[in-house]
N, C-alpha and C positions, 0 to 999 in steps of 0.2 A: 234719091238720098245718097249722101256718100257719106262712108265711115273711115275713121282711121285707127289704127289700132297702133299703141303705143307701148311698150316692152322693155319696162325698165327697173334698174338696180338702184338699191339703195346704198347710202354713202358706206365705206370701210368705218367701222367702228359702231354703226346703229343696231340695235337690236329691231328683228322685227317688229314686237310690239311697239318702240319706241316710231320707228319707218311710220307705221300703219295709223300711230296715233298723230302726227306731226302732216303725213299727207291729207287724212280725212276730217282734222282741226283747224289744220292752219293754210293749207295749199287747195284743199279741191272750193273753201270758200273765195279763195283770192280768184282760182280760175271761175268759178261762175258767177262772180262778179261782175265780170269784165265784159259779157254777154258777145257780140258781135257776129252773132249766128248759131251760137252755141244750139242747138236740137236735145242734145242727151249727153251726160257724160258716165259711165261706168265704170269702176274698179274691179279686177278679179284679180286677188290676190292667191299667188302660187302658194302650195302646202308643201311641196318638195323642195321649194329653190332649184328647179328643174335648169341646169344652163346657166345659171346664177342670174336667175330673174326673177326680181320678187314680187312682179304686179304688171300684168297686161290690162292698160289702160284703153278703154273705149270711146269714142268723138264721133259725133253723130252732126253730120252737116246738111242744108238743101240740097246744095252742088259743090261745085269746085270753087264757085267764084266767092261763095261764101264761107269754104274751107281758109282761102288763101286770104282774106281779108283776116279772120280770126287770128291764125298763123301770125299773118304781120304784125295785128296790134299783142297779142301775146309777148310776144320778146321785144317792144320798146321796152326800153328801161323806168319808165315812167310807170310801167304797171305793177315792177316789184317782183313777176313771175320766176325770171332766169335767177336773180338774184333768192330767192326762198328756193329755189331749185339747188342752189350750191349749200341748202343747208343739210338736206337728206335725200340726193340723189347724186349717183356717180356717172354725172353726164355723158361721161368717154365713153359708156359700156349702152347710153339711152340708141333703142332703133327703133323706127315708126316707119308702117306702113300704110299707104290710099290701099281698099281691097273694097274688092265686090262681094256682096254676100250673096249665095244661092242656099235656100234651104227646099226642102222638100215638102 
């Protein structure tokens, strides 16, 4: 299984509550949607604003090869993603990383 983790800020001017209500109504249905591997997807949303991130995002894939397919069809523009993404998120500040998870 590969996971990605995703670590992003909401646009200048949103209130949390507005962020949290506008990702989890209107953007995590668009993305699970669109399916093309998708396994899991997660929201943790930060109570600090710890680093000014207000929600590390979880992606739960088979492999890689199903990561990257996702990926690709994700930001066509045909699916609406990047585009609802410039409604409450400040792109310039989004960082995602592939990681290995080890637990104990």
């Amino acid at each position: 299984m590969l996971k990605v983790m995703a670590f992003l800020v909401r646009k200048p001017g949103l209130t949390m509550d507005e962020f949290v209500d506008h990702y989890e109504n209107h953007h995590v249905p668009l993305i699970v949607s669109q399916g093309h591997g998708l396994l899991g997807y997660k929201r943790n949303y930060i109570r600090d604003g710890a680093d000014g991130v207000d929600v590390v995002s979880e992606f739960y894939f088979a492999n890689e090869a199903s990561y990257r397919s996702w990926a690709a069809a994700m930001y066509s523009p045909e699916t609406g993603v990047a585009a609802d993404e410039a409604n409450f998120l400040d792109r310039s500040k989004t960082r995602s990383y592939v990681v290995e998870e080890h637990t104990s």
